[in-house]
C-alpha positions in Angstrom: 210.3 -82.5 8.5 210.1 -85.9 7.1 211.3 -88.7 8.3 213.9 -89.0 4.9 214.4 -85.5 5.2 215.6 -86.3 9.1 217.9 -89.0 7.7 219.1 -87.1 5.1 219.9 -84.5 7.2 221.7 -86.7 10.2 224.2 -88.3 8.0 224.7 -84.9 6.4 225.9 -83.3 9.7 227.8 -86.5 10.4 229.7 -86.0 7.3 230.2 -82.4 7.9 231.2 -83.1 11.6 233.9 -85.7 10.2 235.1 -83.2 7.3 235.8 -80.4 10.0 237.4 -83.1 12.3 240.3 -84.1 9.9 240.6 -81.0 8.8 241.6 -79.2 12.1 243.5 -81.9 13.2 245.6 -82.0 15.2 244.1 -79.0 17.2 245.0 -80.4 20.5 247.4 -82.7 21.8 247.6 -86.3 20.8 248.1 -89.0 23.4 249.1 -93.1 22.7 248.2 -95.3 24.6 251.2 -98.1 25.5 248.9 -101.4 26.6 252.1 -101.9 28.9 254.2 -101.4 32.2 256.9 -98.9 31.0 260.6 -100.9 30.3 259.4 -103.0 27.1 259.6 -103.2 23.7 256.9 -101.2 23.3 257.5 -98.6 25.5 261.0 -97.8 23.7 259.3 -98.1 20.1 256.4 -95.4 21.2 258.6 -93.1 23.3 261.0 -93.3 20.2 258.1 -92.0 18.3 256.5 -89.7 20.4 258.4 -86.3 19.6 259.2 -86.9 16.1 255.5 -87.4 15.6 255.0 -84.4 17.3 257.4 -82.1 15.4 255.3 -83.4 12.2 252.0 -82.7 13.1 252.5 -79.9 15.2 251.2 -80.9 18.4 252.4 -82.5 21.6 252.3 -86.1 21.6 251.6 -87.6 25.1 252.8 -91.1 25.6 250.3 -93.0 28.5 251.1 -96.6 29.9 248.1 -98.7 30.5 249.1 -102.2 31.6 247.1 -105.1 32.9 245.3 -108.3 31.1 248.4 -108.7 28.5 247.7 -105.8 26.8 243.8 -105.8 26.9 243.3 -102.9 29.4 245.1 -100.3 27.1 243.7 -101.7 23.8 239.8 -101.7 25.1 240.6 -98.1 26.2 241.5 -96.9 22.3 238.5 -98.7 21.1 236.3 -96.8 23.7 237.9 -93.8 22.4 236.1 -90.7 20.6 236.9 -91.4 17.1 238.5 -88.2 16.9 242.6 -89.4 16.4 243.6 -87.8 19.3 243.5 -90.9 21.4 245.5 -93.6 19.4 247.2 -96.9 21.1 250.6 -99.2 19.9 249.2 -101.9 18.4 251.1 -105.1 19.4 250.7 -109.1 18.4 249.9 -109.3 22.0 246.8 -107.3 21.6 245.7 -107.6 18.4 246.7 -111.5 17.8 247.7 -113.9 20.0 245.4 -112.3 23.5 242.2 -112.4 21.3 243.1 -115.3 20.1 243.1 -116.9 23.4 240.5 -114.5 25.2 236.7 -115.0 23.9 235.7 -112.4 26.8 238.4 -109.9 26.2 236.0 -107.2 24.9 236.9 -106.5 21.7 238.0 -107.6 18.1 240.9 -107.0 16.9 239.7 -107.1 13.3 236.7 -104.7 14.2 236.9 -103.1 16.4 240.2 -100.9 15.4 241.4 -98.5 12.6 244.9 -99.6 11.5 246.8 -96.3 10.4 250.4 -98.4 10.2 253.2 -100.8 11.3 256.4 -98.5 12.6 258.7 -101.5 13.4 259.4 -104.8 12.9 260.9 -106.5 16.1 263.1 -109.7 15.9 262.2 -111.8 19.4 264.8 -113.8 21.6 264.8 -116.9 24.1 267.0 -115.5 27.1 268.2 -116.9 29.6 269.7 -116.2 32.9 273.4 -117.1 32.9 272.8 -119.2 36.1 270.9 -121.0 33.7 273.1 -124.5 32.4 273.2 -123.8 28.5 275.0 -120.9 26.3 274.1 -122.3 23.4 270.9 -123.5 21.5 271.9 -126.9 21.0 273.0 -127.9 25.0 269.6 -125.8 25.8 267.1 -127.7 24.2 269.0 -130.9 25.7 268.6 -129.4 29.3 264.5 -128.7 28.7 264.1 -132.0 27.0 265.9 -134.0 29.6 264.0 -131.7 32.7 260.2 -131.9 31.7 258.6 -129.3 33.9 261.6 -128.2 36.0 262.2 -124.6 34.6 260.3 -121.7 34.1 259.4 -119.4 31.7 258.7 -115.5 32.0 256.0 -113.5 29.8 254.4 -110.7 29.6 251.1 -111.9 30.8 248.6 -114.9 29.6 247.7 -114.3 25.9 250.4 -111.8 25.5 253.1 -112.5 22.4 256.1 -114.2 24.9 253.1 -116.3 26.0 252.2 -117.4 22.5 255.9 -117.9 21.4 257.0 -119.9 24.2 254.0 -122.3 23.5 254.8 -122.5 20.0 258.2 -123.4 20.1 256.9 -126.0 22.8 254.6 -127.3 20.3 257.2 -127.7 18.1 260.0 -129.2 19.8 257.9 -131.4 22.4 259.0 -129.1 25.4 257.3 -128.5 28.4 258.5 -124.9 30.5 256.1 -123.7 33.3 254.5 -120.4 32.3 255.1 -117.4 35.2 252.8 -114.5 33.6 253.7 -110.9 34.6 251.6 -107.6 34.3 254.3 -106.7 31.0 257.4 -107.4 29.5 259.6 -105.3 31.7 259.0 -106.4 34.8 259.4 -110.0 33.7 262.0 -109.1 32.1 263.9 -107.6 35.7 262.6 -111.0 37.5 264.6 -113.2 34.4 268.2 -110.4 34.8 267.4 -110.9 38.9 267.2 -115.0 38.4 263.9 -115.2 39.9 262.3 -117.1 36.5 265.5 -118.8 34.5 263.9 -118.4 30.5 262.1 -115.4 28.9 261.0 -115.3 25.4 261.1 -111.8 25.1 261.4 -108.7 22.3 265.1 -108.0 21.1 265.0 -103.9 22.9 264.3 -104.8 25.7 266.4 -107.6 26.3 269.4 -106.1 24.6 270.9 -104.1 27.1 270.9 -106.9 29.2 272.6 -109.3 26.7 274.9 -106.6 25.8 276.6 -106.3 29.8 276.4 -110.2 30.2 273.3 -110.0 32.4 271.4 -112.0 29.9 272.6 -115.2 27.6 271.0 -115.1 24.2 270.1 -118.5 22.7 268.1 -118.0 19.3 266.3 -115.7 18.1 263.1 -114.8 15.4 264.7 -112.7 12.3 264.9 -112.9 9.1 268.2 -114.1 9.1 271.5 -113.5 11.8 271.7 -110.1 13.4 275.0 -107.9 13.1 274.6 -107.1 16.5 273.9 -110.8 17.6 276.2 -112.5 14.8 276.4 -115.9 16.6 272.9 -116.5 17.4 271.1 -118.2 14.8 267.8 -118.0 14.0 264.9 -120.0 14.8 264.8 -121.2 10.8 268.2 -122.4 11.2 267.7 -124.9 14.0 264.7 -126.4 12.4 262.0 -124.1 14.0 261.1 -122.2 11.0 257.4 -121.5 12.1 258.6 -119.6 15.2 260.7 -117.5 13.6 258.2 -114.5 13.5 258.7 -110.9 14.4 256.9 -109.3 17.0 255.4 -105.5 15.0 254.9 -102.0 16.8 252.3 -99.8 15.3 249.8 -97.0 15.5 246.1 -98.0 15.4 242.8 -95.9 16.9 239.3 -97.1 17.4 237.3 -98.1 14.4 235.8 -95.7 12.4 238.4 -93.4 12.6 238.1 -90.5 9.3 240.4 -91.5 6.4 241.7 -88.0 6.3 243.1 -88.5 10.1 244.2 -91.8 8.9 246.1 -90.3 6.1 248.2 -87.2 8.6 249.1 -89.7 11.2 250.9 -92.1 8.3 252.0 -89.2 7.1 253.6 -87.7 9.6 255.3 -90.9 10.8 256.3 -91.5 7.0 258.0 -88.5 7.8 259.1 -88.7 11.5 261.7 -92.0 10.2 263.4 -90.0 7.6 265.4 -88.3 10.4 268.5 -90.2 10.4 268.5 -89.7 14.5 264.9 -91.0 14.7 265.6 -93.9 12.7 268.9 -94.8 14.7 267.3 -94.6 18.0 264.6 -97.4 16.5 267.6 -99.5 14.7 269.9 -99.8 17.6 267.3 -101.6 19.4 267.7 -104.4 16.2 264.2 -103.3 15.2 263.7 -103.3 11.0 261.8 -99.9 10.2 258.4 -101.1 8.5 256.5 -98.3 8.0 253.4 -99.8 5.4 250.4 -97.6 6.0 246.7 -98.6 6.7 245.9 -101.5 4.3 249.3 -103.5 4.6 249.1 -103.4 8.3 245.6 -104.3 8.8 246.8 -107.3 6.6 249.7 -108.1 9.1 247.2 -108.1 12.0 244.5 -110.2 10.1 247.8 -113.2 9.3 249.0 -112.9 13.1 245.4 -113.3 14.9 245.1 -117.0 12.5 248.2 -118.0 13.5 247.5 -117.7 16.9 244.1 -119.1 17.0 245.8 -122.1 15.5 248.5 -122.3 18.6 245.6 -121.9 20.7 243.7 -125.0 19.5 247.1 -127.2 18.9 248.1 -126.2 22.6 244.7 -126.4 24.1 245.3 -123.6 25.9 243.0 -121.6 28.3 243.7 -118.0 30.3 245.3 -119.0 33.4 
């Protein structure tokens, strides 16, 4: 046999070996990886998810929590995956935006080194604070921060990680200065902020929610679109002059590059599907999430927009990992 004839012959076994892949699929179950401690936003958006998905395609979905390095040590491990779909991650800002953005030695790249498959849910974020904390309101809490460089603390989900990013944008753009206190997640940051161990959070709307909902938590403004129903006297971050922090956070399904288009196709699908059902698409809403379900090329837009923004944030800030 040739050398040609060799060639010829590996790519066509490759091709047949991806053909009989998206075919069968799923033949097994499917697990996603949550780049997380359990208790945040992303946890609730995947474990929302994960049965619905699994009524669809037929197979169990397994949802997996792999925290540590804001998000990096879940993501690397979907890009190490078999490109096979059945191990696929939540893609977050934090790891596909603003913890490369900040992390040359992270190990991956977030426009690389992934196959987008699509956004589930748009997240409006939320400064909160502890009600020990001397403001209920936006206006007497940027007096306190401006008139107290350096005294109060912020808590995030870890250096790089979207709260990170935020906080450090609104600093940039108000003239603030609030210590960072990094955690290993959003939840058990989160806990520390409702405990009053760490005053301010910058955290994702679910999460926080309950919390603001029982009085344990004082919301002051918040990234959306415009006021929430559920919120209606918190204003936005475009109404008090912020406009450039008032992003979302997003929550979707991504596996490691490479992944075949057929595979790509049944997982947007099926979760095309999986929000129809009115209780499926509740559960997501009452956490104040937006469904956003865009499919492959949309989202891989979204992730390309984020990543630029917070590469800028990371030169205006001259910011380093801690």
């Amino acid at each position: 046999m040739t050398l040609t004839s060799k060639l010829i012959a590996l790519v066509c076994g490759s091709l047949i070996s991806f053909g009989a892949i998206a075919q069968n699929y799923p033949s097994k179950p499917i697990k996603i990886i949550v780049p997380f401690a359990p208790g945040g936003s992303t946890d609730i958006i995947a474990r929302s998810m994960a049965d619905p998905l699994s009524k669809q395609l037929g197979q169990s979905v397994i949802v997996e929590n792999k925290a540590g390095g804001g998000g990096s040590v879940g993501a690397l491990e979907v890009v190490r995956a078999p490109k096979d779909g059945y191990t696929l991650g939540i893609a977050t800002i934090s790891t596909t935006a603003s913890n490369p953005a900040i992390n040359g030695k992270i190990g991956y790249d977030p426009l690389k080194d992934f196959t987008a498959i699509t956004n589930i849910a748009a997240t409006p974020n939320v400064i909160v604070v502890n009600p020990s904390f001397p403001a209920r309101d936006y206006k007497t809490f940027i007096e306190v921060i401006k008139k107290n460089p350096g005294k109060y603390s912020y808590a995030s989900s870890g250096t790089g990680g979207i709260g990170h990013m935020q906080t450090e944008l609104f600093k940039s753009l108000t003239g603030t200065f609030i210590v960072h206190i990094p955690y290993r997640g959003a939840g058990p940051g989160l806990i520390d902020v409702v405990a009053g161990q760490v005053p301010i959070m910058f955290d994702n709307l679910p999460s926080a929610l309950p919390f603001i909902k029982d009085g344990r938590l004082i919301p002051i403004v918040i990234a959306a679109p415009k006021r929430l129903a559920i919120l209606p006297n918190v204003p936005t971050f475009s109404e008090v002059g912020l406009a450039p922090a008032n992003r979302m956070a997003y929550y979707g399904l991504l596996g490691p590059a490479g992944l075949p288009k057929d595979v790509v196709d049944k997982i947007y699908a099926a979760a095309q599907k999986a929000v129809l059902d009115p209780a499926v698409r509740k559960r997501i809403e009452d956490t104040g999430s937006i469904i956003n379900v865009n499919g492959p090329e949309a989202f891989s837009k979204e992730i390309a927009a984020e990543y630029a923004t917070y590469k800028d944030v990371v030169t205006k800030q001259k910011l380093e990992l801690e």
